[in-house]
C-alpha positions as CSV (number, residue, x, y, z in Angstrom):
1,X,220.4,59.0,248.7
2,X,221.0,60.0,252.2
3,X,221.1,56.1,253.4
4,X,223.4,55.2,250.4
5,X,225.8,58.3,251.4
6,X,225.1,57.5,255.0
7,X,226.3,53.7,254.4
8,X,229.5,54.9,252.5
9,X,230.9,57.1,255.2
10,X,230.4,54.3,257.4
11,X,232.5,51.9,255.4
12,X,234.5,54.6,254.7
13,X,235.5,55.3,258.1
14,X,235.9,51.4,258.8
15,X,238.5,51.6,255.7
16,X,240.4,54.3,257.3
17,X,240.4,52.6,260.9
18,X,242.0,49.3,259.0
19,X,244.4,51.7,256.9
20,X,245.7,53.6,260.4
21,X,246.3,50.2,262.3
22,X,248.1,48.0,259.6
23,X,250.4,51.0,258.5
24,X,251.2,51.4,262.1
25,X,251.7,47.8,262.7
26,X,254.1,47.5,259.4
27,X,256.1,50.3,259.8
28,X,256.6,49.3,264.0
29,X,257.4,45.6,262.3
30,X,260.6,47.0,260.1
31,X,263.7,46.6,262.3
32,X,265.5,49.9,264.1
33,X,264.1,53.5,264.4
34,X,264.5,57.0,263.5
35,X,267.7,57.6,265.3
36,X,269.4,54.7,264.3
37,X,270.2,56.4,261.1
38,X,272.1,59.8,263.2
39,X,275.5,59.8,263.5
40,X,277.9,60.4,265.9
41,X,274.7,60.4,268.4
42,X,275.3,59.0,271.7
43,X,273.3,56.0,272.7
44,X,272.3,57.9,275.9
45,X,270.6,60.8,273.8
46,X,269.0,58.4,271.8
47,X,267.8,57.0,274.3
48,X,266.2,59.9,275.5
49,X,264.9,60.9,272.4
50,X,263.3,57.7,272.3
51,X,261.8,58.4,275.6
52,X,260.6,61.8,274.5
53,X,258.3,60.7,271.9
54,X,257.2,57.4,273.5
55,X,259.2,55.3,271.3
56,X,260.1,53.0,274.7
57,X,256.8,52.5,275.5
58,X,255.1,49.0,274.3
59,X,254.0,48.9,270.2
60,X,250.4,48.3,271.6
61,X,250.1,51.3,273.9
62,X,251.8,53.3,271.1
63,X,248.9,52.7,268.9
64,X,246.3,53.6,271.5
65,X,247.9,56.7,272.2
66,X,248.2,57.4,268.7
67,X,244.6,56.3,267.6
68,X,243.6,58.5,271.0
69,X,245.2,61.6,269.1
70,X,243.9,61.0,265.6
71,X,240.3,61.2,267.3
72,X,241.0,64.5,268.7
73,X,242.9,65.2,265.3
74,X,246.3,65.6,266.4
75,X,248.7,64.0,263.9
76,X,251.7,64.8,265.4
77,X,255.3,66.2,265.3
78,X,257.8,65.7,263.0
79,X,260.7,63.6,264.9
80,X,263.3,65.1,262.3
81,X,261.7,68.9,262.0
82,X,262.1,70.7,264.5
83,X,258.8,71.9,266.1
84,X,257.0,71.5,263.3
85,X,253.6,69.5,263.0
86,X,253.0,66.9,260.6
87,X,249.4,68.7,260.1
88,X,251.2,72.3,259.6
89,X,253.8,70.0,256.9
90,X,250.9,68.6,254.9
91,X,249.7,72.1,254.7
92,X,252.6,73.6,253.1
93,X,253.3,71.1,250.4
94,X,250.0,70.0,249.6
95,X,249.2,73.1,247.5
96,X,251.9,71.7,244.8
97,X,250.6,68.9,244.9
98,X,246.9,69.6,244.4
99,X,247.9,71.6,241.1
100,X,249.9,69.3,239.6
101,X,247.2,66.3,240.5
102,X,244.4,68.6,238.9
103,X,245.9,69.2,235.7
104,X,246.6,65.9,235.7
105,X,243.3,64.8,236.1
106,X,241.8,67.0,233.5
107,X,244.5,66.2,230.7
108,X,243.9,62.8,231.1
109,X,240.6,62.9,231.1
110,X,239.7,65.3,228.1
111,X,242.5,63.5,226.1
112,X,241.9,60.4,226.8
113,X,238.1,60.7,226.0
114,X,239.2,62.7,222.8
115,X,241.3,59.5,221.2
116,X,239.1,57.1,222.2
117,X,236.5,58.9,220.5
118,X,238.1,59.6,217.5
119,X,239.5,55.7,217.4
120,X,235.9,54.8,217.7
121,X,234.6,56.4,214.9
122,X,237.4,55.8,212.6
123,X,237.3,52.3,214.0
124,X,240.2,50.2,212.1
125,X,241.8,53.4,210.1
126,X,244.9,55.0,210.3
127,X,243.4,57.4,213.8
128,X,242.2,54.1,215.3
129,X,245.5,52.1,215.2
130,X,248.0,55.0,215.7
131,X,246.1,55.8,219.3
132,X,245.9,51.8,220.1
133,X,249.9,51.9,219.6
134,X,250.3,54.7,221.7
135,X,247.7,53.4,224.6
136,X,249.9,50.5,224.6
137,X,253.2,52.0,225.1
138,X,251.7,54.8,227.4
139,X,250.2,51.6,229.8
140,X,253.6,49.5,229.0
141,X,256.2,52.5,230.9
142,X,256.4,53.3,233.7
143,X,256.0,57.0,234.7
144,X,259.2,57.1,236.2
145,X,261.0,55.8,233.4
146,X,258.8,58.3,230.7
147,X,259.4,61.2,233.4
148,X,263.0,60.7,232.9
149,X,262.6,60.2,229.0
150,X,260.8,63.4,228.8
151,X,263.5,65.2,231.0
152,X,266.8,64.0,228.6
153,X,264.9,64.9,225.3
154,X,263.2,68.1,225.9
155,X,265.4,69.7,228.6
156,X,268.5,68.4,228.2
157,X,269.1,68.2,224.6
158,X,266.1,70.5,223.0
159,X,266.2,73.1,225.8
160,X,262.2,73.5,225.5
161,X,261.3,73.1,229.1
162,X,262.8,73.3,232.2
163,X,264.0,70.7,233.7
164,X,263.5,70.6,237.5
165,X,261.4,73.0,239.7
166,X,257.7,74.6,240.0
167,X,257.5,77.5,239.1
168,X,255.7,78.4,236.8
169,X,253.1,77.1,233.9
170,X,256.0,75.8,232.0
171,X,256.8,73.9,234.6
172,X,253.9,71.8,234.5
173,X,254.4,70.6,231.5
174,X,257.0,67.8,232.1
175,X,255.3,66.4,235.3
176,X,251.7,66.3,234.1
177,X,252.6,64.8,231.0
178,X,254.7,61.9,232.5
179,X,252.5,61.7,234.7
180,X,249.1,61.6,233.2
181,X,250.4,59.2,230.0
182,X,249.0,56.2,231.5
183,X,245.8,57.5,232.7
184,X,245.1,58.9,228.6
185,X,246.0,55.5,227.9
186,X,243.6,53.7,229.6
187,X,240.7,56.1,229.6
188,X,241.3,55.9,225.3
189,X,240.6,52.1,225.5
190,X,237.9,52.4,227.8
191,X,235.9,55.3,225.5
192,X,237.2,53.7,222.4
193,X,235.6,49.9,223.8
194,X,232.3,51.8,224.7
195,X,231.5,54.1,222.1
196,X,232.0,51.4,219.6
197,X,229.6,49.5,221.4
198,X,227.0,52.3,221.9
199,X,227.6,53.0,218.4
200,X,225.9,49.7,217.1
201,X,223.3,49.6,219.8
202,X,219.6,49.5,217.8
203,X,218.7,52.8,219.3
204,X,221.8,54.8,217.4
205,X,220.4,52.9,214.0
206,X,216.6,53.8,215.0
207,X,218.0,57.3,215.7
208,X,219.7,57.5,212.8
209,X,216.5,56.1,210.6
210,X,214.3,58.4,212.3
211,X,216.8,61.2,210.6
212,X,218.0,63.1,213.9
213,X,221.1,65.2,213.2
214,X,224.6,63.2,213.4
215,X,226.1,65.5,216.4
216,X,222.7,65.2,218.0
217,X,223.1,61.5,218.3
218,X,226.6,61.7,219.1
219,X,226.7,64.1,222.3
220,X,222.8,63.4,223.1
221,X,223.6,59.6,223.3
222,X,226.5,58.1,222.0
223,X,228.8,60.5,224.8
224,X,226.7,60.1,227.6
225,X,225.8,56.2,227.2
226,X,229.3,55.1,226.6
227,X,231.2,57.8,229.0
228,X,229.9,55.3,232.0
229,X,233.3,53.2,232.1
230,X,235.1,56.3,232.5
231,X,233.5,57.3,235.5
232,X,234.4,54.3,237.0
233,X,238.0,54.5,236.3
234,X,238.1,57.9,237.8
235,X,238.2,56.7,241.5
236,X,241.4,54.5,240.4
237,X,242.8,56.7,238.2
238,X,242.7,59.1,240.8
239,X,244.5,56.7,243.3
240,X,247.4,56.3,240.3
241,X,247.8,60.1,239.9
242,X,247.8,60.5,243.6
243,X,250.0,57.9,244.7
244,X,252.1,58.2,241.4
245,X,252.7,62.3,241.9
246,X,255.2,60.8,245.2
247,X,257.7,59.4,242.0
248,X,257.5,62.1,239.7
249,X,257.6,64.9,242.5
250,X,261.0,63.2,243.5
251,X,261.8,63.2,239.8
252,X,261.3,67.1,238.9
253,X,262.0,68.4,242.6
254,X,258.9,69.7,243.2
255,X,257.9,70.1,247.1
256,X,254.9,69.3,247.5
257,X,253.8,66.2,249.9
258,X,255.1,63.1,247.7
259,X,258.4,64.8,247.7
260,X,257.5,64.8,251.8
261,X,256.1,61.5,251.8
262,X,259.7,59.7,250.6
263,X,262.0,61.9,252.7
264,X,259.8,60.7,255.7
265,X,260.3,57.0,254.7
266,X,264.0,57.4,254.2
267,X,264.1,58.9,257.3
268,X,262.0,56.8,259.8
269,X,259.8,59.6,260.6
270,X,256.8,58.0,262.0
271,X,254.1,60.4,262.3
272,X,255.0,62.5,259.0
273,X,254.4,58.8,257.3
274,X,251.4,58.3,259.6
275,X,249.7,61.2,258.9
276,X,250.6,61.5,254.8
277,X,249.3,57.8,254.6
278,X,246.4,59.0,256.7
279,X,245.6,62.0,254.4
280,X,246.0,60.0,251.1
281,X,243.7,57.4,252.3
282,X,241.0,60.0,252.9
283,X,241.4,61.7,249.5
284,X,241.0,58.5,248.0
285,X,237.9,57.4,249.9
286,X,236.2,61.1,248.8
287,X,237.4,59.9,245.4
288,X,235.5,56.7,245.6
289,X,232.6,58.0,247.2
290,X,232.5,61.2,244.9
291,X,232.5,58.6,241.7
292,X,230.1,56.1,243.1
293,X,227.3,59.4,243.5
294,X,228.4,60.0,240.2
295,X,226.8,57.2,238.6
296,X,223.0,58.3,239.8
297,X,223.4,61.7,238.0
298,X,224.9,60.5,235.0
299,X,222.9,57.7,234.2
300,X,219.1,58.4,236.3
301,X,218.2,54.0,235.6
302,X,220.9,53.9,238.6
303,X,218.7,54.5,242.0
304,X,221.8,54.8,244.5
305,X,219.1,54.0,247.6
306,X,218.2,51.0,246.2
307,X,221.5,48.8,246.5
308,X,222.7,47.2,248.7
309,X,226.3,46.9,249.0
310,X,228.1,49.2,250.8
């Protein structure tokens, strides 16, 4: 177990060097720079504001200097906050973001495992095809398009929910549902596909001849032999919440680091894009890695020292 771990921080940290260089690379690729965008800025302060954060210096000595500071954990300072550091930025508006992600997570996954279930063992009934239609459409629209959906119908015209803001459990509702529709819709095809395998395996129809009680074989074996696929999807589902929380955030006008993460881009601000990208790409690795040790608890015929891939 140690080895295994041992070998996926080590590719993990190989991940993060690649992410780092080709985000800086890209971003240095795209034409102009933060200043560009100021008005009524004189092209001798710009200048100097170039100068000031090492923006005149060669792209390759840029990245040293930057990678130089990432190892001592310095992301930076904001080139359109005053003072502020990009470290001190993800701070504040992670929080946000970390609750709505979270209850994101669990909907989808409690949900999700809920319909497929139900769709499995009313395989070709009324349950089973009303949650296939509605995996479908959930995978078919986009979140931003459902986000705004949700918004019209049960804010603007219903007056249920609030529209915009973060402040409070009400306000979750919106975001987290917009945002976790596609993850129920997967995760309810993936349970659905596997329990109705498990379900005809011999060893349900020798547990069932052998007279062991009906829930018994359905949380004792069914569940836990056919919730592996799930598992798996978590590390990607995790990247779509993640990644997807940057639209809807922008959507409801919550502050919390997506919101960040696009005025940075709109912006030009280089290290507040640096060090978001940065942060993401670590939360996804632990994602990864956290599923991968996953797999040895949940089913033991997994030994996680034995493989071999990284």
């Amino acid at each position: 177990m140690v080895r295994y771990i041992a070998n996926k921080l080590f590719y993990t940290l190989v991940s993060l060097f690649i992410l780092i260089s080709a985000t800086f690379f890209l971003m240095k690729a795209i034409p102009g720079d933060p200043f560009m965008s100021e008005k009524k800025v004189p092209e001798e302060i710009r200048l100097r504001l170039m100068e000031q954060y090492g923006l005149d210096k060669p792209v390759f000595e840029q990245y040293t200097r930057y990678l130089g500071n990432i190892v001592q954990g310095d992301l930076g300072i904001s080139m359109k906050k005053l003072n502020q550091e990009v470290s001190g930025i993800i701070g504040q508006t992670f929080s946000a973001s970390l609750k709505l992600g979270l209850v994101a997570i669990v909907v989808s996954v409690i949900v999700g495992v809920v319909l497929g279930l139900l769709a499995a063992l009313y395989h070709r009934k009324v349950i089973d095809n009303v949650t296939m239609v509605l995996a479908v459409l959930g995978i078919a629209v986009p979140s931003f398009v459902l986000a705004s959906l949700l918004q019209f119908v049960f804010a603007s015209k219903l007056h249920w929910l609030p529209t915009m803001g973060f402040k409070g459990p009400m306000y979750y509702v919106l975001p987290v549902a917009a945002l976790s529709a596609q993850p129920i819709a997967f995760i309810a095809r993936l349970t659905r596909s596997s329990m109705l395998e498990v379900l005809h395996a011999d060893y349900i129809k020798t547990a069932k001849a052998k007279g062991l009680n009906w829930f018994a074989i359905l949380f004792r074996h069914v569940v836990r032999n056919g919730i592996m696929p799930i598992v798996t999807y978590m590390g990607p589902m995790t990247a779509n919440i993640v990644t997807g929380s940057v639209v809807i955030e922008q959507v409801f006008g919550i502050g919390g680091i997506g919101k960040q993460f696009v005025l940075a881009i709109t912006g030009r601000d280089y290290p507040v894009i640096m060090g978001i990208t940065i942060f993401y790409g670590v939360l996804l690795m632990i994602a990864r890695l956290i599923t991968d040790i996953a797999y040895g608890f949940i089913d033991p015929r997994i030994k996680l020292g034995a493989r071999k891939e990284g």
